[in-house]
Every structure is written in structure tokens, then in C-alpha cells.
C-alpha positions, 0 to 999 in steps of 0.5 A, spaced: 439 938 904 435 931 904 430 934 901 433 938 894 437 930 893 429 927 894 427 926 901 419 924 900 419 925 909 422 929 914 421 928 921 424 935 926 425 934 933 426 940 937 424 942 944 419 946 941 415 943 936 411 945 932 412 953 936 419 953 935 420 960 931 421 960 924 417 952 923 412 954 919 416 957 914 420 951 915 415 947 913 412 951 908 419 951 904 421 944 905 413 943 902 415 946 896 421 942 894 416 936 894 417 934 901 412 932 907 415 935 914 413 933 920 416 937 927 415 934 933 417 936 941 422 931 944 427 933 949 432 929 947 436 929 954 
């Protein structure tokens, strides 16, 4: 995972964002190995 080799920023695209189930754990997680993680809707199609 980028964030345990020391990423500082991550940026997640998902269809749903922010709302995707399991973000806000997700979030939270990669904060406590030291890295910010911004999510974002995008559809990628």
C-alpha cells in the first residue's frame, strides 16, 4: 500500500465518493499511518 512506503497524499475516485461504504474507515485508516486522503466522485467511463 503507498501509504505504509510513505505516501504524504492520496487521491480515491470512486463513483460514489465520499458516500462509498467503508470511506470513512478508509479515511481514517490511511490518516493514522500518516497520510492525507482526499476521495472523489468521478465516473471514469
Amino acid at each position: 500500500m503507498a501509504a505504509e512506503h510513505g505516501a504524504k497524499h492520496l487521491l480515491l475516485l470512486s463513483r460514489r465518493g465520499e458516500d462509498a461504504p467503508g470511506a470513512t474507515e478508509l479515511t481514517a485508516e490511511l490518516a493514522a499511518l500518516g497520510t492525507k486522503a482526499t476521495i472523489t466522485a468521478c465516473d471514469t467511463a
